[in-house]
C-alpha positions, 0 to 999 in steps of 0.5 A, a space after each residue: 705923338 703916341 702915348 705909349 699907352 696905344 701899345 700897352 693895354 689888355 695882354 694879347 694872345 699871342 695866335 699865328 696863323 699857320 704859312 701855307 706850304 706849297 707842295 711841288 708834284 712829284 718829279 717835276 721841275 721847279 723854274 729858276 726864281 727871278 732875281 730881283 734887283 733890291 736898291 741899296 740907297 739907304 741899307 748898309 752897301 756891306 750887306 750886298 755880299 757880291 760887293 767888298 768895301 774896305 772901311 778905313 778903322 781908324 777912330 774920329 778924334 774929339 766927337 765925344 769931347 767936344 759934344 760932352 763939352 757942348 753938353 755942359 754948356 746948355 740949359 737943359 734938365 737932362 742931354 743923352 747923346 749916342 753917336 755911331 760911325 756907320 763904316 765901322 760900328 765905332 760908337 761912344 755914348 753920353 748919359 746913355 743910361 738915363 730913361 725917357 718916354 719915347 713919345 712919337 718914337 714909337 712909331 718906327 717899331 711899329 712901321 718895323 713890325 708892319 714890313 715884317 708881317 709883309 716880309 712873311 705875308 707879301 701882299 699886306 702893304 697893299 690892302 686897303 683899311 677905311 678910315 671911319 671916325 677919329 679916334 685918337 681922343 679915345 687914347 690921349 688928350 689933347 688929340 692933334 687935330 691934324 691928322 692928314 686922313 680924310 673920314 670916309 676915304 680908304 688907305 692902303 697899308 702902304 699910304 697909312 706907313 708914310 703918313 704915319 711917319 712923314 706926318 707923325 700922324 696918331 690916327 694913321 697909327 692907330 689904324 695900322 695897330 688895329 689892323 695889325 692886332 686883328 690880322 694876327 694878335 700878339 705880332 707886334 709884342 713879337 716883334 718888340 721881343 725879338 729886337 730886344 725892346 719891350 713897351 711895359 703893359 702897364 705903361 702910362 703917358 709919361 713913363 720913362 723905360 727908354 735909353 738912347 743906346 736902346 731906342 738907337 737900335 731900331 735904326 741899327 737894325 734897319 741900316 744893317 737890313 738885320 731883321 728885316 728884308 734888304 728891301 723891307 728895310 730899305 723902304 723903312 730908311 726911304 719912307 724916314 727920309 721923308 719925315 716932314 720935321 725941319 728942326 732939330 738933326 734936319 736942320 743941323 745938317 746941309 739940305 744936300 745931305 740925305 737924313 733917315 729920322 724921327 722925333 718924339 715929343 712929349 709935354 710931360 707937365 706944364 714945365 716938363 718936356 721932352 724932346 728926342 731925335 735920332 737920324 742917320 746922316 749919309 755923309 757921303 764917305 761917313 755915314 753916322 747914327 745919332 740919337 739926342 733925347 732930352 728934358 727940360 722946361 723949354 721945348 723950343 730951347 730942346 729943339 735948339 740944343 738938338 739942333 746945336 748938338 747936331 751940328 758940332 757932330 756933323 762938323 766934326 766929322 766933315 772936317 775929319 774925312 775931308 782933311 787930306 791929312 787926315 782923311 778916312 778912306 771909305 771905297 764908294 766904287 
């Protein structure tokens, strides 16, 4: 779990460091650039321009009825909801005004803002960074005492990214900040300007200043490839494919099924938690976004009504594209 404290602190300058351009000779001719072949696993197959998919329009009947439905049904402080149908940006949201902390969340737009610096400085994932101390007891406390890093050893950029994600691991976040901060100062507030979602500087460990139509933007942006690079945001979906947290959307949904996520938890107060998770689900013929955040006295009975949320949206949408009269055609050619 990161504070959001681990974000906020002392104002940064905001210093970048000029692109070298290089200058061809006078005259001489340039060699035609290698195409390189970009997977499209995870990223939106309609960014590929020499390929046209033609998505069926029409509108899944009864998500949202039978989520609020569901909703009404659990015992939880607060349940937020956004659903996305990924063939054709239809969406719906519940309690999408409500704030939260986003706790572990916030790790993607850190993960975003490292695969953008590499976007402009190719190269960067594969720097190696020591791991000297612990440090995350300077931040929060408890600390997880779980972290995967080993003192004494050294990471590449790349490794501390999946570690960081797949194990929510605060230590392997911490160093990539740092490095991120000290490589150029005031980046990461940049690229959270850019995509519209700013962490408050004065913000504390609880704090809530996040909606779930808001955070949902960040794996928007991923799938659609629309900041950045197709292959920077498809590491970015294969690295959250791997996130190791079976409970909650993961659990909800068939093991086949191949689910891009991240959850956040936060114990707020003896008897205040929070527990978020947002995933894209690649059903085969409809692929989704969901994002569930909420609040309640229970983290285990959280975990559960995500879960249950989870599922009834998943089956939903199953039954609706394999209905033959009903079906929603989606060309996979």
């Amino acid at each position: 779990m990161l504070l959001v404290g681990l974000i906020a602190g002392a104002t940064l300058t905001w210093v970048f460091k000029p692109e070298h351009e290089a200058k061809a000779r006078a005259n001489q001719k340039q060699p035609p650039k290698k195409q390189i072949a970009i997977s499209r696993k995870f990223i939106n197959p309609q960014t590929e321009s020499l390929r046209h998919r033609n998505y069926d329009p029409r509108e899944l009947k009864g998500v949202k009825e039978k989520a609020e439905a569901l909703i009404a049904m659990q015992k939880a402080t607060v349940i937020s909801i956004y659903f996305r149908d990924l063939t054709n940006d239809q969406w719906f949201g519940i309690n999408e005004t409500e704030i939260f902390t986003p706790a572990s969340l916030l790790k993607v737009p850190v993960m975003i803002a490292i695969l953008k610096f590499e976007d402009k400085h190719p190269g960067t994932l594969n720097q190696s960074i020591p791991y000297q101390k612990p440090v995350e007891h300077n931040y929060k406390k408890p600390v997880n005492a779980n972290s995967a890093l080993v003192v004494g050893n050294k990471y590449s950029v790349e490794q501390l990214l999946h570690i960081m994600i797949t194990e929510s691991d605060n230590e392997a976040t911490i160093l990539l900040m740092k490095f991120l901060d000290k490589e150029m100062p005031g980046f990461r507030k940049k690229v959270e300007k850019d995509l519209g979602f700013q962490t408050p500087e004065d913000a504390s460990a609880q704090q809530d200043f996040v909606t779930v139509r808001r955070y949902s933007a960040f794996f928007r942006t991923l799938y659609n490839a629309s900041y950045l690079s197709h292959k920077m945001s498809e590491k970015a979906l294969s690295i959250l494919s791997d996130t190791g947290f079976g409970y909650g959307i993961r659990q909800a949904i068939p093991a086949e099924i191949v689910v891009s996520h991240k959850y956040g938890y936060r114990q707020v107060s003896q008897d205040k938690h929070q527990y978020h998770h947002f995933g894209i689900i690649y059903h085969s013929k409809k692929p989704f976004l969901i994002g569930i955040m909420t609040k309640g006295k229970n983290p285990d009975t959280l975990k559960e009504i995500i879960s249950l949320l989870s599922a009834n949206v998943y089956e939903q949408v199953n039954t609706q594209v394999l209905d033959p009269n009903g079906y929603l055609q989606r060309d996979l050619d």
